[in-house]
C-alpha positions as CSV (number, residue, x, y, z in Angstrom):
1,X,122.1,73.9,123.5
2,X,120.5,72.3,126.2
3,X,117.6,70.0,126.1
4,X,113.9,70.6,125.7
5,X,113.0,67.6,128.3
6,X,115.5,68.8,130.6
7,X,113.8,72.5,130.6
8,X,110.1,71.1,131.2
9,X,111.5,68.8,134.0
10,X,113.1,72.0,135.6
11,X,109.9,74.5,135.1
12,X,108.0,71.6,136.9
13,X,110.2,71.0,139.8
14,X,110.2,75.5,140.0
15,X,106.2,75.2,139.5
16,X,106.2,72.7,142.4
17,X,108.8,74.9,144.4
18,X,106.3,77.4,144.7
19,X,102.9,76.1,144.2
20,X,101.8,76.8,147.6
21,X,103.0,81.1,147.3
22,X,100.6,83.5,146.1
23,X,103.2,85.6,145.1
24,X,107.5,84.9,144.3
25,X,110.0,87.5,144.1
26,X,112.1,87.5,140.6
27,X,115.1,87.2,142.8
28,X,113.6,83.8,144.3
29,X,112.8,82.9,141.0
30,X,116.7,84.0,139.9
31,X,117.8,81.7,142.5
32,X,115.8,78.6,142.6
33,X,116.2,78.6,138.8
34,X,120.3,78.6,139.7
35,X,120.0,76.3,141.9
36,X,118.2,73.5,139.7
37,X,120.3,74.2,136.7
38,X,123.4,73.9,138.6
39,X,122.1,70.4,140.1
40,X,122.3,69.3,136.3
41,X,125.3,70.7,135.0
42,X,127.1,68.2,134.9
43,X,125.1,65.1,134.4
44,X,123.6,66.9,131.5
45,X,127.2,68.6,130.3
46,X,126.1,71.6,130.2
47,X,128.4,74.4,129.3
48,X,128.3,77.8,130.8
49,X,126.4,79.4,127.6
50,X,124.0,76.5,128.1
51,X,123.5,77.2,131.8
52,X,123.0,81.0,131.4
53,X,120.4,80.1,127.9
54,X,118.8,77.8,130.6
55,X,118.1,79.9,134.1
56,X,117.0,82.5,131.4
57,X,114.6,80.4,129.7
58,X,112.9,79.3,133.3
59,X,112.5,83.0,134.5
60,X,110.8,83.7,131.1
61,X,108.4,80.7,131.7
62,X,107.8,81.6,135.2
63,X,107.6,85.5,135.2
64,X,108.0,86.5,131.2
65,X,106.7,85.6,128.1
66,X,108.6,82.6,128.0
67,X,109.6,81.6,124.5
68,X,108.6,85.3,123.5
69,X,110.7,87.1,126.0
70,X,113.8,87.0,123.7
71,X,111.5,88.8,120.7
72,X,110.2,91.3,123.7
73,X,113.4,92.7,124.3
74,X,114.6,92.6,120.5
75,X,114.2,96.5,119.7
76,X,114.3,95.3,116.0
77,X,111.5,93.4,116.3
78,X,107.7,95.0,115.0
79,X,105.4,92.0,114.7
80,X,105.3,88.8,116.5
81,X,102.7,86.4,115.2
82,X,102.1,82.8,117.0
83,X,100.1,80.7,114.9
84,X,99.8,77.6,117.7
85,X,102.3,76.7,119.7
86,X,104.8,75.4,117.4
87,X,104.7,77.8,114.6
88,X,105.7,81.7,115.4
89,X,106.8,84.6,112.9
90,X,108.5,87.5,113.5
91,X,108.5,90.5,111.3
92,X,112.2,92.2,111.0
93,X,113.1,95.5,108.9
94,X,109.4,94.7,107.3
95,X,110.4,91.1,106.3
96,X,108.7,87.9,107.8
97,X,110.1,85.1,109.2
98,X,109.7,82.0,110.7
99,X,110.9,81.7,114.3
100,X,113.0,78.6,115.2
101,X,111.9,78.3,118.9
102,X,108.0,77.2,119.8
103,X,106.1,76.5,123.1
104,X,106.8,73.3,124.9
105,X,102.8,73.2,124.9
106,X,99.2,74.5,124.1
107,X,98.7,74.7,127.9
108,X,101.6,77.1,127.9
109,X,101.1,79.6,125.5
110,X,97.5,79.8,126.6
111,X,99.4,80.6,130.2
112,X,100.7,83.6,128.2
113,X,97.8,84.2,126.7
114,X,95.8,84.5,130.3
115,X,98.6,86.2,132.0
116,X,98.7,89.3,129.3
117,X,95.1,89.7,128.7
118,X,94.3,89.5,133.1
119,X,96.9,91.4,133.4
120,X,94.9,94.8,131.4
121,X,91.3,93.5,133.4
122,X,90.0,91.7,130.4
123,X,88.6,88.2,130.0
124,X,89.4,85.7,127.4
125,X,87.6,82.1,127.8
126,X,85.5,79.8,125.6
127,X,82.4,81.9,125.9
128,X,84.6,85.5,124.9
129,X,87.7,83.7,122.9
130,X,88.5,87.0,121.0
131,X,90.3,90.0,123.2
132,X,92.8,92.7,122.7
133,X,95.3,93.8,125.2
134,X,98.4,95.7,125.6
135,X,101.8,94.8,127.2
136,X,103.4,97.0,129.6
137,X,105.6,98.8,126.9
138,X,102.6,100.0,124.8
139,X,103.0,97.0,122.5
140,X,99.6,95.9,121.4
141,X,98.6,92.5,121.4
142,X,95.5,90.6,120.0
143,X,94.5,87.2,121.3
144,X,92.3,84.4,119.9
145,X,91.9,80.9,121.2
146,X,89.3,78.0,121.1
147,X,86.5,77.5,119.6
148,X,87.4,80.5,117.8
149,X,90.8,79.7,116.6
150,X,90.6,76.1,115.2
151,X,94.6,75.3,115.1
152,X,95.6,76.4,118.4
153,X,95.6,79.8,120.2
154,X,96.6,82.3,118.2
155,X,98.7,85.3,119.5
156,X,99.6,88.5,117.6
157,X,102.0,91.2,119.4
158,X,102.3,94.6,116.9
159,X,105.5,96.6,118.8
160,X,106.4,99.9,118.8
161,X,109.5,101.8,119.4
162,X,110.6,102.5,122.4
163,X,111.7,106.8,121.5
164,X,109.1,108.4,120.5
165,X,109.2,108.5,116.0
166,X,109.1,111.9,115.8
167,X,108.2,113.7,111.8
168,X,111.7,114.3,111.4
169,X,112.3,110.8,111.8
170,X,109.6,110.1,109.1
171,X,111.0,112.6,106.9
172,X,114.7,111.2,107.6
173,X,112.7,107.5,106.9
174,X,111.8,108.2,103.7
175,X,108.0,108.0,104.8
176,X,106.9,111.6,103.7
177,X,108.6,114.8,101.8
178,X,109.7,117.6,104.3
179,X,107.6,120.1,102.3
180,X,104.6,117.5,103.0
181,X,105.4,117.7,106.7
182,X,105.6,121.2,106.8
183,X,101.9,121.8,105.6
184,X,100.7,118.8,107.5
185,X,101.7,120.7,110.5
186,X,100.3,123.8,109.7
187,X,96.9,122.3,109.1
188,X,97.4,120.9,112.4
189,X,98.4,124.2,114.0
190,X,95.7,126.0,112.5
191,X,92.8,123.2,113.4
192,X,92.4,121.2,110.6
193,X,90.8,118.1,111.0
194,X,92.3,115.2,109.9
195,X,91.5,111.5,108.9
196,X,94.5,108.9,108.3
197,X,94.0,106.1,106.7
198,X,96.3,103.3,105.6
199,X,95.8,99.2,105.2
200,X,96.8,97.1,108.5
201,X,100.6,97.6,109.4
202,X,100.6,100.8,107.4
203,X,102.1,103.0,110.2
204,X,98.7,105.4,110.6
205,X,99.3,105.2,115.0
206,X,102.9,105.9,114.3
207,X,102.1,108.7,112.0
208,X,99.2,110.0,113.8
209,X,101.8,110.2,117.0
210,X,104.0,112.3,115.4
211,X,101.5,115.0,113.5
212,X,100.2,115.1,117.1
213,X,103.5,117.2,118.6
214,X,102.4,120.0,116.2
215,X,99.0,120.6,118.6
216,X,99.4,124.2,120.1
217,X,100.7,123.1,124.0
218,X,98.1,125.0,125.5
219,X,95.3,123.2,124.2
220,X,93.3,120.4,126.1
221,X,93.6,117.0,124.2
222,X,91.0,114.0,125.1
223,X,92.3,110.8,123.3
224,X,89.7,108.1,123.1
225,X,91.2,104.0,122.4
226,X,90.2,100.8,122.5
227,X,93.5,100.2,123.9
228,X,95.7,102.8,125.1
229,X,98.6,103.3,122.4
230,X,98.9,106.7,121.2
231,X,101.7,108.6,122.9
232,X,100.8,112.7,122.3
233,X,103.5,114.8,122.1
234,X,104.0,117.9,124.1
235,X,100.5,118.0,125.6
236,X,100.3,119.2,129.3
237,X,96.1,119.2,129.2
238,X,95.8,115.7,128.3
239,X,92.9,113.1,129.1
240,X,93.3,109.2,128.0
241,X,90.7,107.2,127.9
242,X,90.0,103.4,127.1
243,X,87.0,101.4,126.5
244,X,86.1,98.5,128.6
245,X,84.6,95.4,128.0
246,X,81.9,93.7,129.8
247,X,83.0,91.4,132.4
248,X,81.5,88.0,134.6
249,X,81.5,90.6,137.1
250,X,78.7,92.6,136.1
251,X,80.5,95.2,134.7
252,X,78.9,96.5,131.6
253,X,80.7,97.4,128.7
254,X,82.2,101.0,128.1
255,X,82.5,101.6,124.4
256,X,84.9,104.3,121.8
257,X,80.7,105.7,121.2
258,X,80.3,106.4,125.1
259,X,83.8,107.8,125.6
260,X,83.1,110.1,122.6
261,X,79.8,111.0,123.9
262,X,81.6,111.8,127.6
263,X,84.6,113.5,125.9
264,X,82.1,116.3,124.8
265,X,81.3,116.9,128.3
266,X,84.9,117.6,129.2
267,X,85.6,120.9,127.4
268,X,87.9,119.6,124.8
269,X,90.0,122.0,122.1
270,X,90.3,118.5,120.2
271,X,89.5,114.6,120.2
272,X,91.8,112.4,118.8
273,X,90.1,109.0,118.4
274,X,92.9,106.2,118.0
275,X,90.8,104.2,115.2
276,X,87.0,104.4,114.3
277,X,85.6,100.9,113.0
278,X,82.0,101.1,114.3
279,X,79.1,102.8,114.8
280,X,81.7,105.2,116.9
281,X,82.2,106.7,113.8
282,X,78.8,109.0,113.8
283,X,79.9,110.2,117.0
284,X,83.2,111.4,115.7
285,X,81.4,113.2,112.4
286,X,79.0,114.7,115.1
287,X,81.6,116.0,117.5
288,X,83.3,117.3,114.2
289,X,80.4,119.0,113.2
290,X,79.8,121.2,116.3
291,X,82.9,122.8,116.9
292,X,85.3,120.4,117.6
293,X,87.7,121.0,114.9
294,X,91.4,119.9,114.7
295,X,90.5,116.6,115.9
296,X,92.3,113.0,114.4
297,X,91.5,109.7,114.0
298,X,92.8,106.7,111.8
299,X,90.5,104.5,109.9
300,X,91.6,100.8,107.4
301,X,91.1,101.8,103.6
302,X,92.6,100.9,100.7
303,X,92.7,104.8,99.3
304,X,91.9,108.3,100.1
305,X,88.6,107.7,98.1
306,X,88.1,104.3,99.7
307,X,88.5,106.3,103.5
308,X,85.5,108.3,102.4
309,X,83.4,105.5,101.3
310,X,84.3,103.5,104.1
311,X,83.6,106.1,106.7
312,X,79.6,106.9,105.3
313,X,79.4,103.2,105.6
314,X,80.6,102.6,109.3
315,X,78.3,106.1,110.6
316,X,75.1,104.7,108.2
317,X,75.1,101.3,110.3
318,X,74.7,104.1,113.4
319,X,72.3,106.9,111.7
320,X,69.1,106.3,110.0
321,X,69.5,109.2,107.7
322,X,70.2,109.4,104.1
323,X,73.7,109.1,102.6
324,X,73.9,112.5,100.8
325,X,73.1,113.7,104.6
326,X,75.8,112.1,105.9
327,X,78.4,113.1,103.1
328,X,77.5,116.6,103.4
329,X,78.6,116.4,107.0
330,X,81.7,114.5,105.6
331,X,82.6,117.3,103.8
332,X,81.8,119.7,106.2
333,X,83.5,118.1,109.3
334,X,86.7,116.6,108.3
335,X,89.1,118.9,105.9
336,X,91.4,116.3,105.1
337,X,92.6,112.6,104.2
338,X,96.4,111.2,104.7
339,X,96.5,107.9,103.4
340,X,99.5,105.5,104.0
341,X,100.6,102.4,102.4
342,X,103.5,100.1,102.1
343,X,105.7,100.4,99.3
344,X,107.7,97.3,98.0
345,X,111.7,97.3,99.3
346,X,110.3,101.0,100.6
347,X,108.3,100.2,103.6
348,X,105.9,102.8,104.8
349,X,105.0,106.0,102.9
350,X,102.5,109.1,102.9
351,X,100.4,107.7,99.3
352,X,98.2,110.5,99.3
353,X,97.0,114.1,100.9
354,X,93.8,115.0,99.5
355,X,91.4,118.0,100.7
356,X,87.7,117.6,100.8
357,X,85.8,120.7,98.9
358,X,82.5,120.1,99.5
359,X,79.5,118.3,98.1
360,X,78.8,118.0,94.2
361,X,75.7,116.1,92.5
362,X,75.4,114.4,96.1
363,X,79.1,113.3,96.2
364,X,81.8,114.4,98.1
365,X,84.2,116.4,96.2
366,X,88.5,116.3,96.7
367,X,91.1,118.5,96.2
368,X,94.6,116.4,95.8
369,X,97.4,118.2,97.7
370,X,100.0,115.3,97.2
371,X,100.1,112.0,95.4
372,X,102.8,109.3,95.4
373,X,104.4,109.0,92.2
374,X,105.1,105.5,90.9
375,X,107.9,106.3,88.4
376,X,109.8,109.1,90.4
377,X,109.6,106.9,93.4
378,X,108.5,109.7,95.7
379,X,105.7,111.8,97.0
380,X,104.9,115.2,94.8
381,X,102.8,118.4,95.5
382,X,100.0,118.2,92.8
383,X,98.0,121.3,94.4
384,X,97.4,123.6,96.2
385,X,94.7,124.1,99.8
386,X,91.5,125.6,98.8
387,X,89.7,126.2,101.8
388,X,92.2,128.4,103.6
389,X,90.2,130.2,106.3
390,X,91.5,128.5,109.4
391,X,95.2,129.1,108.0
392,X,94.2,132.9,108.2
393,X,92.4,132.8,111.0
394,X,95.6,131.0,112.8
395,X,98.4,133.5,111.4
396,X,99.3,130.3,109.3
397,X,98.2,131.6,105.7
């Protein structure tokens, strides 16, 4: 393995190489990096793994993510977490584990850091030290650094696969029943509107994704993110858009609530809202509730009943009106909850399907279609769809 002193000395000599280009070609980079390692084979006994591990390692620090490159391009690899510059996790097959490389400094990984999040037009500095970006595969990627973070920058890339999961990989995974999939796709078909929900890393984008190739190909689809991640199937009528932050340049902010608002302006069969977590979330239930049916979005909660509860809270922070108000447009906008959870030595799973049915004594009332059974081990049909006029009306029922 070749030495840590000997790789900074080499970046530097590179970084002084070609401090005076605005831009370097990867194949000058290639070259120069070949030329300094082969200056040092031999003093530094460097054996021909070492030399390749080496020119490698100084393209990644020049033009990659340096130390992260190697995860980058790992296919296997769903979570990278860098906690500082010397401590990094990677999540595997759903288990965590420390990493055994690091940065060579602070100043580098905040290189990284800068290079991603410039990279998607968005600022990250001591006065904004919180920002989410995106790599050029999709991959998203959350970014903190001082005075925010107190023990270093802290970098957090969630991957995704490259092919498209589709729900017959999900059903093949284990993660829902094929007879659960089925209806879930005829809900979508016939223009249910649906709300997943799921804790953090429960798979709700991934499963959102696939339920998405069941839309009818002829519809128009507007899909509003912070960052742009979903990847709708099938879709020729597609709009994506993505909010923007502020910026020193004067630039004011573009936010999920004023892409929803636009979205209604552009004719729309449905909006699919990557994840509501604001006050974003009263302009969903409105869109819901005036004709805009069939539409998604994902949401954090703990349970189906949790989703509910969690989503009068985040539209009462926008809307001064009382609660029952809001839950009886609840229960009259969105027709049903998937929630996801992990399962232990299981991974990912549908947990529960539940219908809502209306309002009763002020609260919203649900109808459980499916409910993960603890001692079976597997999801199971525990009812049957009440409200089955859009089935009808689609051919579906």
């Amino acid at each position: 393995m070749y030495d840590e002193a000997l790789a900074g000395k080499l970046r530097q000599a590179m970084l002084e190489t070609f401090q005076d280009r605005a831009w370097v070609e990867d194949e000058e980079i290639k070259a120069e990096a070949d030329r300094l390692v082969m200056e040092v084979r031999h003093e530094a006994c460097l054996t021909a793994m070492d030399r390749e591990a080496l020119k490698r390692h100084l393209f990644d620090s020049m033009r990659g993510l340096d130390v992260l490159q190697e995860l980058i391009e790992d296919d296997e690899v769903t979570e990278i977490m860098v906690n500082g510059p010397d401590h990094i996790f990677v999540e595997k097959a759903g288990q965590i584990c420390s990493w055994q490389k690091h940065f060579e400094s602070r100043e580098k990984l905040e290189d990284v850091i800068q290079r991603i999040v410039g990279d998607c037009n968005r600022v990250i500095n001591e006065r904004t030290p919180i920002a989410d970006a995106r790599l050029p595969d999709g991959s998203r990627v959350n970014a903190v650094i001082a005075p925010a973070a107190i023990n270093g920058p802290i970098l957090t890339i969630r991957r995704f696969p490259k092919e498209r999961i589709t729900m017959a990989d999900l059903i093949r995974y284990g993660s829902v029943t094929k007879e659960a999939a089925d209806d879930l796709k005829r809900y979508v078909r016939s223009g249910y509107s649906i709300l997943i929900s799921g804790g953090t890393s429960a798979g709700k984008t991934t499963f959102l994704n696939a339920l998405s190739n069941a839309i009818p190909k002829g519809e128009r689809v507007i899909t509003i993110e912070d960052n742009a991640e979903l990847q709708i199937q099938g879709v020729a009528n597609l709009v994506s858009l993505e909010a923007k932050s502020a910026n020193m340049e004067g630039n004011k902010a573009v936010t999920i609530r004023d892409l929803i608002k636009s979205s209604l302006r552009m004719r729309p069969d449905r909006v699919v809202v990557g994840e509501v977590r604001g006050e974003e979330a009263a302009e969903l239930l409105q869109a819901l509730n005036t004709g805009h049916t069939g539409s998604f979005s994902t949401i954090h909660a703990n349970s189906a009943a949790d989703t509910l509860n969690r989503f009068e809270t985040l539209v009462m922070f926008a809307m001064d009106i009382p609660a029952e108000a809001i839950r009886r447009q609840i229960a009259s906008g969105i027709d049903l909850v998937v929630y996801l959870g992990r399962v232990p030595n299981k991974g990912r799973r549908v947990m529960e399907i539940v219908e809502l049915d209306g309002l009763e004594n002020g609260v919203v009332r649900t109808n459980p279609l499916y409910m993960w059974d603890n001692e079976a081990g597997s999801l199971k049909c525990v009812g049957q769809l009440r409200h089955r006029d859009k089935l009808i009306l689609a051919g579906e029922g």
